[in-house]
N, C-alpha and C positions, 0 to 999 in steps of 0.2 A: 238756508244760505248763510256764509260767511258777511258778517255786518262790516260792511268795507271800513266803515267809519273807525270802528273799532280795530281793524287791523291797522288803518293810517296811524292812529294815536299809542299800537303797541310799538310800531316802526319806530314814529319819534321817542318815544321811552326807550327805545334798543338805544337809537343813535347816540341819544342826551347821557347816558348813563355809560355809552361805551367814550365819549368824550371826555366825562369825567373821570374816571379809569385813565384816559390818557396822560389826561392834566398832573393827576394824582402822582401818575410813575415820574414823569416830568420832574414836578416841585420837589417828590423824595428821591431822584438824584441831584437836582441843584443842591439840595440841604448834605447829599454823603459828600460833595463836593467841598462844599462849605467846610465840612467835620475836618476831609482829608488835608485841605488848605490849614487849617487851626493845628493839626497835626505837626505839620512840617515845618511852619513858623516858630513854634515854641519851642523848638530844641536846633534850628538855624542860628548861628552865628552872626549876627545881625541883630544891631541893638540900636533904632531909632526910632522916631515918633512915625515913621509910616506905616513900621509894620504895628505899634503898639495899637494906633488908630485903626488900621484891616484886623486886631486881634479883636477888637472892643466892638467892630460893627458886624464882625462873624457872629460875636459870642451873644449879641441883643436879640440875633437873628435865630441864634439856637437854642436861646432860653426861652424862644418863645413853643417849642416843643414839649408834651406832656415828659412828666417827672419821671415816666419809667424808660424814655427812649434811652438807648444806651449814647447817642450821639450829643445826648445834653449832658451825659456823664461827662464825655469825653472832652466836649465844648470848655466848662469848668474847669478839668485837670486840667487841658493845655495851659489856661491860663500864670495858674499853681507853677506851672513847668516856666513859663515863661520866665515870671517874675524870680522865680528863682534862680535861672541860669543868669538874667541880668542884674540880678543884687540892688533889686528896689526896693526896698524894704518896707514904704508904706500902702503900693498898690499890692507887692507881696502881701503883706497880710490883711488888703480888702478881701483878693483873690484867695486867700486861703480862708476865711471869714465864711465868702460866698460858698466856697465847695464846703465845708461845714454845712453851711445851713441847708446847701443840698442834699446831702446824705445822709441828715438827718430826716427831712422829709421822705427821700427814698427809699430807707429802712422804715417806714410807719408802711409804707404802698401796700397794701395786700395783693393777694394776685401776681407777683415776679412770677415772672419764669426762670428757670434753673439758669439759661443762658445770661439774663440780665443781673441775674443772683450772681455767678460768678465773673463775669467779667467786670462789675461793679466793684467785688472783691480786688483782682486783680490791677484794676485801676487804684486803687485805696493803696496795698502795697507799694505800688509804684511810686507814685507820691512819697511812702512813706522812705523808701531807701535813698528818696533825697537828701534826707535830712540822719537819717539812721540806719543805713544800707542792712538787709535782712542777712542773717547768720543761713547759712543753705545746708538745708538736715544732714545731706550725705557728702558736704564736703568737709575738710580739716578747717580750721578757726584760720583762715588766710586772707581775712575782712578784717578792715576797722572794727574795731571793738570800742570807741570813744565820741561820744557826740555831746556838746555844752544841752545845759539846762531846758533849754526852749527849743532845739533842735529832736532832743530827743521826748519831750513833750507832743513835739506838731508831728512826730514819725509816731506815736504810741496812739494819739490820738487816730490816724489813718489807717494804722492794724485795729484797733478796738473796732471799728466801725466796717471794714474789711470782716473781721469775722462774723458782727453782725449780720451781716447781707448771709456768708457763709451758714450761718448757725440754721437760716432758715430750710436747707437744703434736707434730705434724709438723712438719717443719721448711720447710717452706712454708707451715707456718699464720701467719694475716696476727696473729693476737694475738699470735701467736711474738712473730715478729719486732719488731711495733709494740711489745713490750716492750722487749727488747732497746734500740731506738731512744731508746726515753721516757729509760732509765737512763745512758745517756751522753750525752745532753742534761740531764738532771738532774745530775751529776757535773762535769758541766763550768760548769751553771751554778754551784755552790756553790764553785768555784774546785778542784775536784780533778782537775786535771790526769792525773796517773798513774795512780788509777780509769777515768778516760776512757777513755784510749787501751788500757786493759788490756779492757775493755768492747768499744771499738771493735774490735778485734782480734777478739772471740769474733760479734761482727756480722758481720765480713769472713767470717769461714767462715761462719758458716749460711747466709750469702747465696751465696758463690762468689764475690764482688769484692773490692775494694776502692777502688771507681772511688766518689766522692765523689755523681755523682749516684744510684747504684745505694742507697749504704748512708743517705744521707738525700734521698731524690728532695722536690723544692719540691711547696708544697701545691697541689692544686689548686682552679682557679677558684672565686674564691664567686660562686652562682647569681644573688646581689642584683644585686651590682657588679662583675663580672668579673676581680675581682684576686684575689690567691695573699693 
């Protein structure tokens, strides 16, 4: 015979655990809520102590998330984004401080997933064309080519670490590489020579060559007009 007792107490374990399950979904949409909110504030037009104070009690609420979630990535750049579009120069570079020392921990994590891998990347970039807007492999030099001392320090430093995340990937993965690519085109446009070629050099090995059309192959066709 079925031990009734034993069916009551698997019931309560279904119940207790499908509750949980609920709660869980629950609290991980208030927190994409959160993320999405921290989002839209940071680059709003709006520069007061209310939204700074909703930026500061999002961002305590989504640090307190493990290091590899991408929405504590995202918590910190808002910040980064914030502080830069309202030119406050010394919670600026708290905020820039803090996403440092985030992604310096986030690059040690073992375990990334590809997805966390690069969008960690691409968040890094982003930051970085703040301050030092990225050279785009297949378009003509129709960017700023100019950023002061410390500008283009805090953009070099968010590619360095950007390709970190990147480097972990396979090494035939095409975000690899397309990294790789982007930063000594970036490098060369801002006049850094010896970055370049130090760059191109770690390109030549991931890839195996260093035959000029292998390490920057021309763009292909646009589907409009047929030209590169």
């Amino acid at each position: 015979m079925v031990n009734a007792r034993l069916v009551g107490s698997l019931l309560v374990a279904a119940v207790g655990l499908s509750t949980l399950v609920v709660l869980a979904q629950k609290q991980d949409a208030e927190v994409d809520k959160i993320c999405a909110e921290m989002d839209q504030l940071a680059v709003e037009n709006k520069n007061d102590g209310n939204v700074e104070a909703l930026l500061q009690k999002d961002l305590a609420q989504l640090n307190k998330l493990p290091i590899s979630d991408i929405r504590r990535l995202r918590a910190n750049a808002a910040m980064v984004r914030y502080y830069a579009r309202t030119k406050n120069a010394v919670a600026g570079a708290e905020a820039q401080r803090a996403m440092t020392q985030y992604m310096d921990e986030l690059i040690k994590t073992p375990n990334l997933s590809a997805s966390v891998l690069t969008r960690g990347g691409t968040e890094c970039d982003s930051l970085a064309d703040i301050f030092a807007v990225r050279f785009h492999p297949f378009r003509g030099a129709d960017v700023q080519a100019k950023a002061g001392p410390k500008d283009f320090a805090l953009a070099e430093g968010y590619r360095l670490q950007s390709l970190a995340l990147y480097d972990r990937l396979p090494d035939k993965d095409i975000n690899r590489i397309m990294a790789h690519r982007a930063i000594v085109l970036w490098y060369r446009h801002y006049g850094r020579d010896k970055e370049a070629t130090a760059q191109t050099d770690r390109l030549a090995k991931l890839l195996g060559s260093n035959k000029p059309e292998v390490l920057f192959p021309p763009p292909p066709p646009c589907p409009a007009c047929g030209m590169g």
